[in-house]
N, C-alpha and C positions, 0 to 999 in steps of 0.2 A: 775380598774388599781391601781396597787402600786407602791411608788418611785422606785424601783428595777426594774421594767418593761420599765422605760425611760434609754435612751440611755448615762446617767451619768455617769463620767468620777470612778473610785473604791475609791480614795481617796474624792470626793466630796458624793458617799454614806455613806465613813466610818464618816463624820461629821454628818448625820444623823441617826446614830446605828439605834437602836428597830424600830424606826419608819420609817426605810425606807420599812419596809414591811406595813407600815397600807394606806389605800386607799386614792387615792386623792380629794380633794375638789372637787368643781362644777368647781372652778375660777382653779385650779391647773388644771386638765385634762383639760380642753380646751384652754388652752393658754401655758402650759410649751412646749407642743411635737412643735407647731410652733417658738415658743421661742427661744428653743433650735436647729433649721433647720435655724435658722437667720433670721426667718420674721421679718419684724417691726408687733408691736402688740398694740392695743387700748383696755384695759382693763375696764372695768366701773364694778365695783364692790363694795362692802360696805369695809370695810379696815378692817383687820384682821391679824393678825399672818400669815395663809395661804393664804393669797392675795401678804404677801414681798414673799413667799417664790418661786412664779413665778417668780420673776425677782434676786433673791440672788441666789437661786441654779445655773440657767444660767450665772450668773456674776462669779462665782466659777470655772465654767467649762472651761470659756471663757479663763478667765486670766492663766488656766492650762497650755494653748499653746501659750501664749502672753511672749515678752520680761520683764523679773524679772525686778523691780527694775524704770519701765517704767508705766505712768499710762495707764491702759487698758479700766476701765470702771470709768465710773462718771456716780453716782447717784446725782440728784438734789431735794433739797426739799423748800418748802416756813417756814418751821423750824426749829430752835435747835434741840427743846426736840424728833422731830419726825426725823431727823438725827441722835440723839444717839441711840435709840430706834434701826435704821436702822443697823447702825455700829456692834450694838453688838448682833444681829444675825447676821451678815457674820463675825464676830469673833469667836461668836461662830461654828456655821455648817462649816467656815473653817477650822477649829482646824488642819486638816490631809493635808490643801492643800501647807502650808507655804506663804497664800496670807497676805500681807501686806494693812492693809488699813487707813485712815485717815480721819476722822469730820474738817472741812473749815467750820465753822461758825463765831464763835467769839473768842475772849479773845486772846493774845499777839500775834502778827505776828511774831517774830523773831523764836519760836520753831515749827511753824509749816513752815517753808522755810527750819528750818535746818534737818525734817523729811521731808520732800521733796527732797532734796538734798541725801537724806541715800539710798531715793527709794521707792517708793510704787507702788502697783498697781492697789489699790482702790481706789477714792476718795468718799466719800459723802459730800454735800459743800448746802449753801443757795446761789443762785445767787449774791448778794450783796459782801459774803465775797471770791468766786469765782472770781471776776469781779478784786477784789480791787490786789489779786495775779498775775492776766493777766496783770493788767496795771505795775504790780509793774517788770513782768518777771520772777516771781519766779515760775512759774507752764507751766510745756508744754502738752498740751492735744494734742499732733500731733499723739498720736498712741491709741487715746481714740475709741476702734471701738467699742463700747457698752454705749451705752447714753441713762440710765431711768428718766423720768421725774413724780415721784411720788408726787400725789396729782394737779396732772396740772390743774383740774377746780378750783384749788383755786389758783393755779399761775393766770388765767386769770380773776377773781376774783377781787384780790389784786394788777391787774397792772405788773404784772414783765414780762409782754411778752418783753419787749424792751428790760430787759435783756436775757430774753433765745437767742435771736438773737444773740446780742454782744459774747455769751459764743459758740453760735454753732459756728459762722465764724471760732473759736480757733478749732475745732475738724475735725478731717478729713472729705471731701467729702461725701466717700463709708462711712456708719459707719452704725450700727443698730441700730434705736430707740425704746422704750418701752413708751409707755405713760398709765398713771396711774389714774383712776378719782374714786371718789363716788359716783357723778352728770356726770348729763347727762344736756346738755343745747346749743343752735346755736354757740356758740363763743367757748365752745371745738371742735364741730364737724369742724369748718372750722381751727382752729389751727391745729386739727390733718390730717384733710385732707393737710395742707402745711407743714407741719412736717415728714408726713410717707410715706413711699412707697409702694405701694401695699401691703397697711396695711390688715392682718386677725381681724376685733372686736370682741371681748369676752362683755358678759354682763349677765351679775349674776343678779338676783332676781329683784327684781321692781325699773324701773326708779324713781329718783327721782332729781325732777326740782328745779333751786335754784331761792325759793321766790323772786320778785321784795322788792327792801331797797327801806324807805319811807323817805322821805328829807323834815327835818321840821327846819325854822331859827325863831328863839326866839329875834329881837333888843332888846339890853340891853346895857347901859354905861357901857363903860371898867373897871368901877371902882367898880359897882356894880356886877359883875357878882358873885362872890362867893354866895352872898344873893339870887339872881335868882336864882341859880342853887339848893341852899336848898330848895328854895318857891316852887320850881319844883318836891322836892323830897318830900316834905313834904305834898305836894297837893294829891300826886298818879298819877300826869299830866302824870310823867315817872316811870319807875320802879325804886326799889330802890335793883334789884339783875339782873343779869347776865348783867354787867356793863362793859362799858371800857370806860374811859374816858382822854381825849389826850391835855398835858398842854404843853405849849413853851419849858418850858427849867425845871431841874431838880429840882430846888430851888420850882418855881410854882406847880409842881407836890408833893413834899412834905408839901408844906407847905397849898395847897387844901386839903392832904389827910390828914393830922393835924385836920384841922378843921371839917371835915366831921367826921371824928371817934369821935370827940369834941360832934357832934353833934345825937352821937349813931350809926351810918352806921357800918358795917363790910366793912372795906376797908383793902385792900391791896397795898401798894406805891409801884413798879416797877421802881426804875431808874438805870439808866447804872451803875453808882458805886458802889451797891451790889453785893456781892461774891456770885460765880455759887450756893454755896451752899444757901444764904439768899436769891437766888431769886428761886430757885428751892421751897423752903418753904412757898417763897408768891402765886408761881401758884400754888402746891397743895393746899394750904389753899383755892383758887378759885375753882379749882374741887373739892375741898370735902366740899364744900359750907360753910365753916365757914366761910371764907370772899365773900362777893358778888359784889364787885365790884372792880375794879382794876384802880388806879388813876395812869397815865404813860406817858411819849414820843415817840416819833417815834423813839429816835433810842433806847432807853430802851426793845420797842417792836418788837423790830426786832426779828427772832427766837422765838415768842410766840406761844407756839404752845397749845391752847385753843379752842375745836370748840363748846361751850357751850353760846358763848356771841350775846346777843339777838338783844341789843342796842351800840353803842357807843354816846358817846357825843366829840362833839368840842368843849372844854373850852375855849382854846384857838384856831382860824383859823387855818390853814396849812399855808407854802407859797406857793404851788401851786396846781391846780386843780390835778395833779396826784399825792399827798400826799394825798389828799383827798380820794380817790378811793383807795388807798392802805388802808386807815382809816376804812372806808367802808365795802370793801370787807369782815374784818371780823370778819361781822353779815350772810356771806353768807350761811352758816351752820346752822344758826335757824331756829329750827321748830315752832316758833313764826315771827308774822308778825317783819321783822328784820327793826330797824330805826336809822336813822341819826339825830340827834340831835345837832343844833348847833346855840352859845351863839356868836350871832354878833353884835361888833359895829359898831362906823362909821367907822373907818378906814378900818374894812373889804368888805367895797361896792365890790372892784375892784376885791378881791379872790370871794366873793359872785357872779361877775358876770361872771367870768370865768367857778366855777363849773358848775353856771346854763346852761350854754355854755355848757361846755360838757359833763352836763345828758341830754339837747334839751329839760331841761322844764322848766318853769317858777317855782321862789321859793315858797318856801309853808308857808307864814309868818303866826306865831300864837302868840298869844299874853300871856305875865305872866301871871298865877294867882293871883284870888283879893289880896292871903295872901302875895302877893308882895310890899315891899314898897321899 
């Protein structure tokens, strides 16, 4: 079968030129024809160029007969970078359709209200910065009847189910879902069995299950922790590459990843007031492995979109157990045993007894090495 052989609307082939004649994927023929006939669909596939194009061609055709100017379909993802990535293939392959679409993640609210307000009919958004529109008024998903949820094992992963809720109540009733995985694991299957409707499942090449994260707490005085955390690095206790490590506020986070470089690491400092472009700089430099570790905050890492990080470390606690589990989740991607790491004091008993609360196991205390003083 070739794109030309699906029932695509002439202006959504002509976004496709040469290549609407070359044959479809494994994941493209089995899930575009029900796709496009408005099934809800469970995709579980490895992620690729031809794995968006199941759900982007559909989203093109969709908003063909949808009110201009009105949002039609929202895509959801748990990142920036895999948002832009998103955007600009339905930019591009829409080139012929005149669809309007828009990235909801981060950086000034006042110009993406005042392109809202122009019209679009696409949105791609992170739930976070999705949510913060809804409360504010500035986004009406009432005529959204196309809703993809790509990379949804790692939404439930990372915790964001309580938002996918708060964003579905905003969308119509009747509406088509698409959900999106690379993993396969119990807590998708029952997500999407409450998400879809006599859902069709597609599933491409060998399942793969996401390793159990190992939860290890280190007591250490508040004051010493910087010195712990070298005696840790310098032991081989933990690794000293595919890092992410999570500090209070932006000052701590640089001024950790100061002394770690001080101390020969390749680090990279990720905080919120770096320019798209100097933070773009610092994840490449983590994917192309000159830097291996990534010293950052939660909302710095918001939109990170990295599935190479094996360990994280808690320099600092979260303040609540579901920070935690957003911190967590992502090690879910590792093809190494993926671990939690975390540098507690005493004032952290009360967040320590929470998470252990809600992983139901007792913590896993390990003590510094000797070269600790």
């Amino acid at each position: 079968m070739i794109f030309k052989d699906l029932d695509l609307h002439p202006r959504v082939l002509a976004g496709l030129g040469a290549s609407g004649n070359e044959s479809l994927t494994p994941v493209q023929e089995q899930a575009l024809p029900p796709i496009l006939e408005g099934r809800d669909v469970l995709v579980i596939a490895p992620r690729t160029d031809g794995e968006r194009l199941a759900f982007v061609l559909p989203i093109l055709q969709h908003t063909l007969f949808g009110s201009r100017g009105r949002i039609q379909a929202v895509i959801l993802t748990p990142t920036q970078e895999l948002a832009q990535t998103i955007i600009d293939t339905i930019q591009d392959l829409g080139q012929h359709t005149r669809v309007r679409s828009l990235v909801l993640c981060d950086g000034p609210i006042p110009p993406q209200i005042a392109t809202l307000h122009d019209g679009v009919e696409v949105i791609v958004a992170c739930p976070a910065r999705l949510l913060e529109h809804l409360n504010r008024g500035s986004i009406d998903l009432s005529r959204a009847g196309l809703l993809v949820l790509e990379d949804i094992d790692r939404f439930c992963d990372m915790g964001f189910l309580p938002d996918l809720w708060r964003i579905l109540k905003a969308t119509p009733t009747e509406h088509q879902t698409l959900l999106f995985a690379t993993t396969d694991n119990e807590e998708l299957r029952k997500t999407a069995q409450t998400l879809l409707r006599e859902p069709i499942t597609v599933q491409i090449g060998e399942v793969v299950s996401v390793p159990a994260i190992t939860h290890q707490f280190y007591p250490v005085d508040a004051e010493a922790k910087t010195e712990a955390l070298l005696a840790l690095l310098d032991s081989g206790e933990i690794p000293s590459e595919a890092l992410l490590i999570f500090c209070e506020t932006r000052f701590r986070a640089r001024r950790l990843g100061e002394k770690l470089k001080h101390a020969g690491y390749a680090i990279a400092i990720l905080t919120d007031e770096l320019s798209p472009k100097r933070r773009n700089i610092a994840i490449e430099g983590f994917r192309q492995q000159t830097s291996r570790i990534i010293v950052t905050t939660d909302v710095a890492a918001q939109g990170l979109d990295v599935t190479s990080i094996a360990h994280i470390i808690n320099f600092d606690m979260p303040a609540t157990a579901e920070i935690y589990l957003h911190r967590s989740g992502r090690t879910a991607y590792s093809k190494s045993s993926p671990t939690a790491i975390n540098l507690v004091a005493a004032e952290d008993d009360e967040i320590v007894a929470a998470i252990t609360l809600e992983l139901g196991e007792r913590p896993r205390y390990r003590t510094l090495p000797q070269n600790f003083e």
